[in-house]
C-alpha positions in Angstrom: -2.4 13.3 24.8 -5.6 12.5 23.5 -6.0 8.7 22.5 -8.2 6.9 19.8 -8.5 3.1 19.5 -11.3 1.2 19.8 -11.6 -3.0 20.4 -13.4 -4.7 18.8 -13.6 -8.1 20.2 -10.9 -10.6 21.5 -10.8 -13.0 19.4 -7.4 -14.2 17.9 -7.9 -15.0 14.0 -5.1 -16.8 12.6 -4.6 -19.2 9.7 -1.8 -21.4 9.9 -0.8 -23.2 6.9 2.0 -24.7 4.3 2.6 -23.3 1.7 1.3 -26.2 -0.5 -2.5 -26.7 1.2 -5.4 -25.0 0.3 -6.4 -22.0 2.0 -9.8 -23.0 3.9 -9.3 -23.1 7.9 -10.3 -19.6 9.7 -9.8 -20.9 13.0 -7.3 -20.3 16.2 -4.4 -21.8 15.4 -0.7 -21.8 17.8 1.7 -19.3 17.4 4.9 -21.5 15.2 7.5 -19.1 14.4 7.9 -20.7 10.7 3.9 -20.5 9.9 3.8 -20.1 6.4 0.2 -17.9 6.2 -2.4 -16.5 8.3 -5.5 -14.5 7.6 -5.7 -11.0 9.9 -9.5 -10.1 8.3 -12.2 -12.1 6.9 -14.9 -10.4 4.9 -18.3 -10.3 6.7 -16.4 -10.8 10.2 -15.9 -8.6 13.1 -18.9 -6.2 11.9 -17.8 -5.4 8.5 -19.1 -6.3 4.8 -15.7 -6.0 3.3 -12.1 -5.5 4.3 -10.1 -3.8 1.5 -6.7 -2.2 1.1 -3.6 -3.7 3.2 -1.0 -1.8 4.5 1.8 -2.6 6.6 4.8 -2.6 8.5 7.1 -3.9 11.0 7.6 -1.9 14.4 10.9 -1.2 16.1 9.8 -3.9 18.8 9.3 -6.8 16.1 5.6 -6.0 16.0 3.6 -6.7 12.6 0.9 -3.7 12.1 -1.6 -5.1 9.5 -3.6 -1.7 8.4 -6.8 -2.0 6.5 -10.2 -0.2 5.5 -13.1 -1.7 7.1 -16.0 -0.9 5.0 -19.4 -1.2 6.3 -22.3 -0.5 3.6 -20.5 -3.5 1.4 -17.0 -3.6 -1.2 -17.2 -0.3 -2.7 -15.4 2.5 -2.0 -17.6 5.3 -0.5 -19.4 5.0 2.7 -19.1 4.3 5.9 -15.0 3.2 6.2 -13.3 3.3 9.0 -9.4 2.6 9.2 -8.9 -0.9 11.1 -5.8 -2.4 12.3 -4.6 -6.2 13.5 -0.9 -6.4 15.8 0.8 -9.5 15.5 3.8 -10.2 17.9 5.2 -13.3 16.2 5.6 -12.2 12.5 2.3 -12.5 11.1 2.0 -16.5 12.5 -1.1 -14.4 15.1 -3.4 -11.6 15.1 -4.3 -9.6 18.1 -8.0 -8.5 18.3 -9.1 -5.7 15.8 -9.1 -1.7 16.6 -10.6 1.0 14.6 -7.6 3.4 14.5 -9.6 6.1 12.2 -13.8 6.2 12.6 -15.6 6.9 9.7 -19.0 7.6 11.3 -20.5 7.8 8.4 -17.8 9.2 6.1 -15.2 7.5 4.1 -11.5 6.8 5.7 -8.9 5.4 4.0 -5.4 4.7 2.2 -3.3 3.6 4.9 0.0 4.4 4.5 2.2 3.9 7.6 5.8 4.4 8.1 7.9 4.5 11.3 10.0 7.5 11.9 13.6 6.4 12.7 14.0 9.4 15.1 11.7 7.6 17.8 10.7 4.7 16.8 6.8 6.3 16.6 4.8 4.9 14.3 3.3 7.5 11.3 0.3 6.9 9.4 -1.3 9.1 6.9 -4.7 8.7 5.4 -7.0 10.0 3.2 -10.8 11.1 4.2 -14.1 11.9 2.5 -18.3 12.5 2.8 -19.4 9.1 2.6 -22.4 10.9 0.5 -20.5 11.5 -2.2 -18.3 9.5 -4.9 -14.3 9.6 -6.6 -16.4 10.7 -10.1 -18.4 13.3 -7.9 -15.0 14.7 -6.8 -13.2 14.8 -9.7 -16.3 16.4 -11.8 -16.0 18.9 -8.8 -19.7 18.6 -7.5 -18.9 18.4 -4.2 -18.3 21.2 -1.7 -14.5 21.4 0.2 -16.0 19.9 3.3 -17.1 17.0 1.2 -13.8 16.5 -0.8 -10.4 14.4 -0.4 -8.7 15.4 2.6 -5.7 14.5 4.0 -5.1 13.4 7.9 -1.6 12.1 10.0 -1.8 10.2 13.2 0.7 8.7 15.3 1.4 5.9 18.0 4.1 5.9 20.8 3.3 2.3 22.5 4.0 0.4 19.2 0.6 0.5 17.2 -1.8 -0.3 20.6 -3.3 3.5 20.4 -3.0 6.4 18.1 -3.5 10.1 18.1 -6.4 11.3 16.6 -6.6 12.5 13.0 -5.1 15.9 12.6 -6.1 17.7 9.2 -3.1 18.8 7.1 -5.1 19.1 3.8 -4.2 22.9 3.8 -0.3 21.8 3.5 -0.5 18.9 0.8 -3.4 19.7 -1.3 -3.4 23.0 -3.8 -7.1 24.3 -4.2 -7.2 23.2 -7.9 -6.5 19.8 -7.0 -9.8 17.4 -7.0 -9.3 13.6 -6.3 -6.7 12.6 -3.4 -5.0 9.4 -2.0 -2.1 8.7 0.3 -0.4 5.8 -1.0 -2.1 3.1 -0.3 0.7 0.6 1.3 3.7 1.7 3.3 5.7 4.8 3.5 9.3 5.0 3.4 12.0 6.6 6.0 14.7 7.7 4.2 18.2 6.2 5.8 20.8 7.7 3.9 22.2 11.4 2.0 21.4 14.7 3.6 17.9 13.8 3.7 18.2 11.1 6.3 15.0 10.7 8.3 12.5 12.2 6.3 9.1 10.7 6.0 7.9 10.5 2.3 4.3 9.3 1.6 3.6 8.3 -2.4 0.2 9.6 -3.4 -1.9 10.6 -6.4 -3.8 13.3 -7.2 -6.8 14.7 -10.1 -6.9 18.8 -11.3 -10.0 20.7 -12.8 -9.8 19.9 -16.5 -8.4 23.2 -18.5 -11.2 25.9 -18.9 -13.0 25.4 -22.1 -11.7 21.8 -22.4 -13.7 19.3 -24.2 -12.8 16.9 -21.9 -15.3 17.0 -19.5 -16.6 13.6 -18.9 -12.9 12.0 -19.2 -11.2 13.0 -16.0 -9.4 9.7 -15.5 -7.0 12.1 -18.1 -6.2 14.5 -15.2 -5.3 11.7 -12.6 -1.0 12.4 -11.5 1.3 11.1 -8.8 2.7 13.3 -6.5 4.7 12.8 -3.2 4.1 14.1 0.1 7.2 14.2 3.2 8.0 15.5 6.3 11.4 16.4 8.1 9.8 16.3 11.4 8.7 13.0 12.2 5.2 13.5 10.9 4.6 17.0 12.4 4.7 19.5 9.5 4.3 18.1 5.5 5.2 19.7 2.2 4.4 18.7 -1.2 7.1 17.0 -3.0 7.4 16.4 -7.2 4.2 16.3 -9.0 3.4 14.7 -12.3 1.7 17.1 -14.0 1.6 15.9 -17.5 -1.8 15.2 -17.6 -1.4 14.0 -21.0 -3.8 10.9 -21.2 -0.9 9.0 -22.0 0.5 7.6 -19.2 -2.1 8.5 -16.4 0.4 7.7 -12.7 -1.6 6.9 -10.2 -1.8 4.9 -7.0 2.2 4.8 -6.4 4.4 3.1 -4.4 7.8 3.6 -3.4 11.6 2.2 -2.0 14.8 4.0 -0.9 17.5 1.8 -3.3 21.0 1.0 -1.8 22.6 4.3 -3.2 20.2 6.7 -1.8 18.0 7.5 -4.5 13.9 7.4 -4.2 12.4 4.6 -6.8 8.8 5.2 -7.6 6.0 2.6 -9.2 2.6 3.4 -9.9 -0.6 1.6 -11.3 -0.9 3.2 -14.8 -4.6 4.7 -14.1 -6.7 4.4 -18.0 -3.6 6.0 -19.9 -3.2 5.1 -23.9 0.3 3.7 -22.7 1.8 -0.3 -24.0 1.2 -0.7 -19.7 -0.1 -1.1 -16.6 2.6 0.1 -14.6 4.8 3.3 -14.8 8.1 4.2 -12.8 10.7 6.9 -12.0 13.2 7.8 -9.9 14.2 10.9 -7.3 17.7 11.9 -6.3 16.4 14.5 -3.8 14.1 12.8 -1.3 11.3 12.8 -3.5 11.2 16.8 -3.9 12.0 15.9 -7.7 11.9 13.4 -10.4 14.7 12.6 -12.2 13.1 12.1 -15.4 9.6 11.7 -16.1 6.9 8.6 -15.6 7.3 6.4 -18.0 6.0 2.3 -19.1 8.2 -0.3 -17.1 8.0 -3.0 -19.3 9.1 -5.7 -17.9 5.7 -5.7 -15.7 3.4 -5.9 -18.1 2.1 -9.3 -16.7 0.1 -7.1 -13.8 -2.9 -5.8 -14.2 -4.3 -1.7 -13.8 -3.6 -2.1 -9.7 -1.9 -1.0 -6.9 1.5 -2.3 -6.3 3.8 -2.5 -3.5 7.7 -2.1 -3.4 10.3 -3.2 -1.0 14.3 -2.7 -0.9 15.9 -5.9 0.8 19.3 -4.9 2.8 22.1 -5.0 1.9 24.5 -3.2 -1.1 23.6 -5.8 -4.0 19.9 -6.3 -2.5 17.0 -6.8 -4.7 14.0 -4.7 -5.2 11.0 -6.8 -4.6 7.6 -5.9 -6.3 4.1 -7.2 -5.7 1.0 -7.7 -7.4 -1.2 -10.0 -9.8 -0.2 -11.5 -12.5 -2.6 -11.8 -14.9 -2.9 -8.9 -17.4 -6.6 -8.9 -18.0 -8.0 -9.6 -14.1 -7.1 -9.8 -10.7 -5.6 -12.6 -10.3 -2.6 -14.9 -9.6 -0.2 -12.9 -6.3 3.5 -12.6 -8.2 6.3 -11.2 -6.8 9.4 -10.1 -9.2 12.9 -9.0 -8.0 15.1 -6.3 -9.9 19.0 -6.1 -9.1 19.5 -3.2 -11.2 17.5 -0.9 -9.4 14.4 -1.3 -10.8 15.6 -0.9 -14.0 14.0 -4.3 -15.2 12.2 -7.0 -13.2 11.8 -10.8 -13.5 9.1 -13.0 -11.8 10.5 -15.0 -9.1 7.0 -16.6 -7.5 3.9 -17.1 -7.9 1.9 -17.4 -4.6 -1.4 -18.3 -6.0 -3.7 -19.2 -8.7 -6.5 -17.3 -6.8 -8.1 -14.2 -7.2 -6.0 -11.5 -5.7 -5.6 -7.5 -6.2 -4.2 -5.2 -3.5 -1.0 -5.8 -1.6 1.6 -4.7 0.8 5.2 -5.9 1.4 7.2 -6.1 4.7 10.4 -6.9 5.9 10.6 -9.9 8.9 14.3 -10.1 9.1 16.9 -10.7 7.0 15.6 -13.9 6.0 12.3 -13.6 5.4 9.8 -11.1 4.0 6.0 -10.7 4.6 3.5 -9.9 2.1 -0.2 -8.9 3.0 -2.8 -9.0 -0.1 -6.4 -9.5 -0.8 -7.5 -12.5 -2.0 -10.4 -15.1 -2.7 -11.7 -17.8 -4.5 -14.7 -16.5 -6.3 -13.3 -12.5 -5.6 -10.1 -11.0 -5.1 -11.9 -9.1 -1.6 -13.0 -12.1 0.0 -10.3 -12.1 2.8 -6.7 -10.1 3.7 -3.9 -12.9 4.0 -0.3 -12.2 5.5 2.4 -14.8 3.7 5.7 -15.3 4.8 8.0 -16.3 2.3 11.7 -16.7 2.1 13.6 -14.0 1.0 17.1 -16.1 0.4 17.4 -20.0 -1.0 17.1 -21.7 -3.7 13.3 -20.4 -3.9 13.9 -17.4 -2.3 12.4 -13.7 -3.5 14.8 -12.2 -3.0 17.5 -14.3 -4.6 19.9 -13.8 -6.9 19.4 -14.6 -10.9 20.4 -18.5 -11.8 19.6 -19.5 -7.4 16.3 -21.1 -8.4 14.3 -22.0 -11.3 12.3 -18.1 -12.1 8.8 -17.7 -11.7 8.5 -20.3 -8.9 4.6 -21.3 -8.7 3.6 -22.0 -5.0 -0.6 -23.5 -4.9 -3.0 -22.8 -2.3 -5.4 -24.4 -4.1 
């Protein structure tokens, strides 16, 4: 089996701090098992201009993958990007050294989206690929030849996220001819665990169409932008498309999605509300099918209209009467201010129960570290929101906890780091 993983350098990057200290040391610090933070990827380290868009997960062993894009030419999104990734056998408290898992070489690479497959314990990770000559507006105006387009690539590791297959193409299987724009997630996949779809690998993504011939639209394509979902029954092997929002309407424009299997089986979906005419930033549904179908269409979730037009990331804490957990700023107008809000009624409504920082902050992922505690990896900074990746733990049960239940602490619970 052909391998592809690439070191670079050995050494361990790890910030450990309380909760309550400002985030300034970037130094080697000793693995504690109830660190509080640490920073996997500091922009302008470890030969990149800018690390961008977390993803992660926790291994079968205990290990802590923290995906990212490693962009070379500087923060935007097309050029030279390669797909980087950090292990971390204590939680998140420390960082082995960094590996290029997918090599631009020139090209873009991107939208992590990992998941584990529960049949053995291999690790999954879709992303998304194209010319790093050309641009998202480029692709969705369609000047760009196939070869140059959003395509779609799996890889997988047997030895717990130390090396990974090369990227294998499956653009022909997830990606009709008239679709333009693509993106796998970004942020974690999910496995489903329960229902006659047990075991199936279902990757949130989002999509952009030609605009309609003879439309007047031309020059507005953020119209055409939809979710869609992607899954496999296979463990990663074979892919179908899934449901596809294809309203199209302007209105509520679903984007970069996210997604959690809830305690009864169904599929909950949230995605980052992408220019639409909508009262929201953030849109939401729900599949009863493995994500072949949506229940009822995208519409505004409401009770997140403190978040900004981001992505988002989702996360279903155990248990029958477990919350949903979501992620993401806070701040309606920027990126700013880490949140995260629980739901107990399956997503139906949220409330805000803490606010990590006052910082900048945009992109994030969220991952379980037991039953106690829960990991969240985000971008933050003080004068940007890309200035640095940091992995948080924070309690998932207590008085302060995420995860707990209504009346256990005092709501939106602000936690500084200066």
């Amino acid at each position: 089996m052909a391998i592809l993983s690439r070191t670079l350098g050995r050494t361990y990057l790890v910030t450990a701090v309380l909760l309550t200290t400002p985030l300034t040391t970037t130094g080697t610090a000793s693995a504690d098992p109830g660190c509080a933070s640490s920073v996997p990827y500091v922009s302008g380290e470890g030969g990149y201009d800018t690390y961008r868009i977390p993803a992660t997960l926790t291994t079968p062993r205990g290990t802590v993958l923290a995906f990212a894009e490693g962009r070379h030419d500087g923060a935007g999104d097309t050029g030279d990007i390669d797909v980087v990734l950090r292990r971390s056998p204590d939680g998140g408290c420390t960082w082995g050294p960094l590996t290029v898992v997918a090599a631009g070489e020139g090209d873009t690479r991107g939208n992590p989206a990992p998941v584990v497959d529960p049949a053995t314990g291999a690790v999954v990770l879709v992303t998304s690929y194209n010319s790093g000559d050309v641009t998202e507006a480029q692709i969705m105006r369609g000047e760009v030849t196939a070869e140059q387009s959003r395509r779609v690539f799996v890889q997988r590791s047997a030895d717990d996220g130390r090396h990974f297959t090369p990227p294998r193409d499956i653009t022909g299987q997830v990606k009709p001819a008239n679709w333009r724009w693509y993106a796998t997630g970004p942020g974690h996949a999910v496995a489903l665990t329960r229902g006659r779809h047990a075991g199936r690998l279902v990757v949130p993504s989002n999509h952009s169409v030609a605009p309609a011939s003879g439309s007047s639209d031309t020059g507005q394509e953020a119209r055409y932008y939809g979710a869609h979902a992607i899954f496999s029954d296979d463990g990663g092997r074979s892919w179908r498309t899934g449901f596809v929002d294809d309203t199209y309407d302007g209105y509520s424009n679903a984007n970069e999605s996210t997604a959690a299997e809830l305690p009864d089986g169904r599929l909950y979906f949230n995605s980052r509300d992408q220019l639409g005419t909508s009262a929201g930033n953030r849109l939401d549904s729900v599949s009863s099918d493995g994500g072949q179908t949506l229940d009822r269409p995208y519409t505004v979730q409401p009770s997140l209209n403190d978040v900004p037009v981001v992505e988002g990331s989702v996360l279903q804490l155990p248990g029958r009467d477990g919350p949903l957990l979501f992620s993401g700023p806070s701040v309606p107008t920027a990126r700013q201010s880490m949140a995260v809000w629980r739901s107990t009624d399956g997503g139906a409504t949220f409330t805000k129960a803490l606010t990590l920082s006052r910082q900048r902050a945009a992109y994030s992922d969220l991952v379980p570290l037991g039953r106690r505690t829960v990991g969240i990896l985000y971008e933050t900074g003080v004068a940007g929101p890309y200035e640095s990746i940091e992995f948080r733990r924070l309690p998932a049960d207590g008085p302060q906890g995420v995860g707990a239940g209504a009346g256990a602490g005092a709501g939106a619970v602000t936690v500084p780091t200066g």
